[in-house]
C-alpha positions, 0 to 999 in steps of 0.5 A: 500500500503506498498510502493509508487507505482512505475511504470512499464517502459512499463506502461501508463504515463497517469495521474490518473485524472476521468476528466481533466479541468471541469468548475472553478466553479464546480471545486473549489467546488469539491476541498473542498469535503473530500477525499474518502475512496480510496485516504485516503489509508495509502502509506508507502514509506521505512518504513515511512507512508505517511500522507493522506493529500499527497494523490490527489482527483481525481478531480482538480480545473481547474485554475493553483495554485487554492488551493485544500486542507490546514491544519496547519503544525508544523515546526520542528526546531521553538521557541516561540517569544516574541508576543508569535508567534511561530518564524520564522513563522507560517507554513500551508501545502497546496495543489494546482493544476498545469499543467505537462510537457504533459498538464495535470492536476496535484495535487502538495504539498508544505508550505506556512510560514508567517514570524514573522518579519516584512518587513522594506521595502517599498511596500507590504510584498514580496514573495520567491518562493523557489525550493528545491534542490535534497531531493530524489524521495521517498515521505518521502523525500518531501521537506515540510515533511522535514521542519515537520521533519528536520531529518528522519531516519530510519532502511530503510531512511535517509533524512535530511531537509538542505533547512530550513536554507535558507528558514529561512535566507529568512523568517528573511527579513521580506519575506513570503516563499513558498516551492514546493514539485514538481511535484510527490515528497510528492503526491502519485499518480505518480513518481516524475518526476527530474529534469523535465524542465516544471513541475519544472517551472510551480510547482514553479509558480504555488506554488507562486499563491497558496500562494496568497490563503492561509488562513492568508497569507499577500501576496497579487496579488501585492507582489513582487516575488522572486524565490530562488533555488540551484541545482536541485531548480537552474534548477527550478528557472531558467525554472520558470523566463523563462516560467513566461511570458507565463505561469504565466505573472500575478505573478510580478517576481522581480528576480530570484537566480538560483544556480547550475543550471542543464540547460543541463541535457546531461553535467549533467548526464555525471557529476553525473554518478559514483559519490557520487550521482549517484543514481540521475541519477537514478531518472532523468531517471525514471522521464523522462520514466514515462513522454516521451515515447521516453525516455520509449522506449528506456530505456525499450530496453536498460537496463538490468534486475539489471539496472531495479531493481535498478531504482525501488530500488531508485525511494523511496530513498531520498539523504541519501538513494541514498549515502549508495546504489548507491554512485559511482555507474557507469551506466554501470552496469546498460545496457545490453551492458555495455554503459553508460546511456548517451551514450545510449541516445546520440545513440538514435536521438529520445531520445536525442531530448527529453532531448534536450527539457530540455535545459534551457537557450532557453528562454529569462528570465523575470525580473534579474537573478543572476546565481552562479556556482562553478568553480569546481563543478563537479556534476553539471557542472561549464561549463554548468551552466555558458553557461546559463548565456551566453544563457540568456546574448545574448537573452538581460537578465538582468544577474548578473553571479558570478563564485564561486572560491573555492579550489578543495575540492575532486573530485566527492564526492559532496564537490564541489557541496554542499560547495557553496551552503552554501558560497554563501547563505549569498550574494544569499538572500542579492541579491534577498532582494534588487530585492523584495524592488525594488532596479535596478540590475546591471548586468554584461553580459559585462565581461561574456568574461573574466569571469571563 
């Protein structure tokens, strides 16, 4: 294959699975059978070949977050410490099984890393769950190939690995962290679906009882969990504290860091069309086709032929890739009668209705949830990042909101975005530390009122 397959919209979204659920048993014992000829066939996306550990077996184990396959990984930006561990920590590439959006089986990738330093706090040694922001939709834009390779750049390419400084900061504490690719991002069998509220949720969850497994792991069923993520990780952090009591009640959820979050992806999508990132508006809508058919149908009717062309074009971009193709790209160009995407949709009840299933802030979440959103984000929205917290506030969460006041830094090309992603770092990770050692989260639903 010279490239990820990308699928046709008039395609069947049905997941490449010989069998669905079979016994637990059997299923675990499948999962360690070498991978067959088929699956170990070289997927080269944009020029850089993908490696055969990306590529799912046809049969899964049948428990959500049971491991599939492991192998120890080299992270890219390491030292060697003192006890001659490598520092921060000790990195193993693994795969595991969760559920999409449509119930189905789905293989998913990610990174488990073991800390080199030690937990000075009482309890267990803690687990971060961590949500990476946009990387792209292109495998060679994985979240866990970016921590193998801080900067890939090629004559076709360019994704750089920025979730490594929090995962890093977070390793420093003295907690494990494990790293989501989601769902179709790194694993070759299907486009990465953005975005996409369920499979974001349940990959996070699930990539927290993977860990539990991994050879030489010292997280155990009791560590306190935390979930990290900003932007699009935001959105996922934020769909796993929600889901966590129905999905995934054994993991113990500590706190959840939601940053930037997506929750309204109509207000969303508004935000980054003509934009420095508008090619990710491009994958949001690609995702949602493959995985809806109401979303199919009418993307299928409504885009034009270059519309088409461009969404296949950025289904194997990373970021970089997205910036120097699409940046300020309006979806205009897009349709075949010049409306923009989210017009088209807001014209359709049933596609509407399906993005509306994307809203996060419907569930009460579990555990303390602190939400941060820059007053002038302008990619994804100030207004509805803040009406999550106000959402969660009056379903009786424990929530501690923190509107970021920055100067205005230059609208729609991701300054506003990106600029509290590092300001707030420092105070994100000091927050989610004290929910892992167990100390009580004071929240201030109280001021939401007064709050910006």
């Amino acid at each position: 294959m010279s490239r990820k397959r990308f699928r046709p919209l008039t395609a069947s979204t049905t997941a490449p699975y010989l069998a669905g659920v079979v016994a637990g048993a059997v299923c675990l014992c499948l999962a360690t059978v070498p991978a067959s000829a088929a699956d170990t066939a070289p997927v080269v996306s944009r020029g850089v070949t993908i490696p055969a550990f990306y590529n799912p077996p046809a049969y899964l184990p049948s428990a959500n977050g049971a491991l599939v396959r492991t192998e120890p990984m080299k992270l890219g930006l390491s030292i060697p410490g003192l006890d001659g561990r490598p520092m921060p920590g000790t990195a193993t590439r693994l795969m595991y099984k969760s559920t999409d959006s449509s119930g189905q089986p789905v293989a998913v990738t990610g990174t488990y890393i073991e800390p080199s330093a030690a937990w000075k706090q009482s309890g267990p040694r803690p687990l971060v769950a961590m949500a990476s922001g946009t990387m792209g939709q292109g495998d060679q834009c994985a979240p866990s190939f970016a921590l193998e390779n801080p900067l890939t750049l090629t004559g076709d390419t360019v994704s750089v690995g920025y979730e490594a400084l929090a995962a890093y900061r977070i390793l420093a504490t003295g907690a494990a962290v494990v790293l989501t690719d989601y769902v179709g991002l790194g694993a070759t069998d299907r486009l990465h679906t953005y975005v996409n509220r369920l499979d974001q949720g349940h990959a996070v969850l699930d990539a927290a009882r993977a860990a539990r497994s991994v050879p030489g792991a010292s997280v155990t069923a009791a560590s306190p969990t935390g979930l990290y993520g900003y932007s699009q990780g935001g959105g996922a952090a934020a769909s796993a504290a929600e889901l966590q009591s129905s999905y995934a009640p054994e993991v113990p959820l500590a706190g959840t860091y939601a940053g930037a979050p997506p929750a309204d992806l109509t207000s969303t999508m508004k935000g980054i069309d003509g934009s420095a990132l508008a090619g990710a508006l491009a994958w949001s809508v690609s995702g949602f086709a493959q995985a809806d058919p109401d979303v199919r149908a009418v993307v299928e009717n409504s885009i034009s032929d270059a519309g088409k062309a461009a969404l296949k074009d950025a289904s194997t971009m990373c970021v970089g890739d997205a910036l120097f193709g699409y940046g300020f790209t309006k979806s205009t160009k897009w349709t075949k009668d010049g409306r923009s995407l989210s017009d088209v949709i807001a014209a359709e009840p049933r596609a509407q209705a399906a993005l509306d299933k994307q809203r996060i802030g419907t569930l009460k979440p579990t555990g303390p949830v602190r939400v941060a959103t820059g007053l002038h984000d302008d990619i994804v929205p100030h207004a509805q990042a803040r009406q999550l917290a106000v959402d969660w506030c009056r379903k009786g969460g424990s929530v501690t909101y923190d509107a970021l006041v920055l100067p205005n830094l230059g609208d729609k090309i991701l300054t506003n975005h990106l600029v509290p992603l590092l300001t707030d770092q420092g105070d994100a990770i000091s927050w989610l530390t004290d929910r892992l050692a167990g100390k009580p989260a004071t929240g201030n639903c109280w001021s939401m009122p007064v709050q910006p």
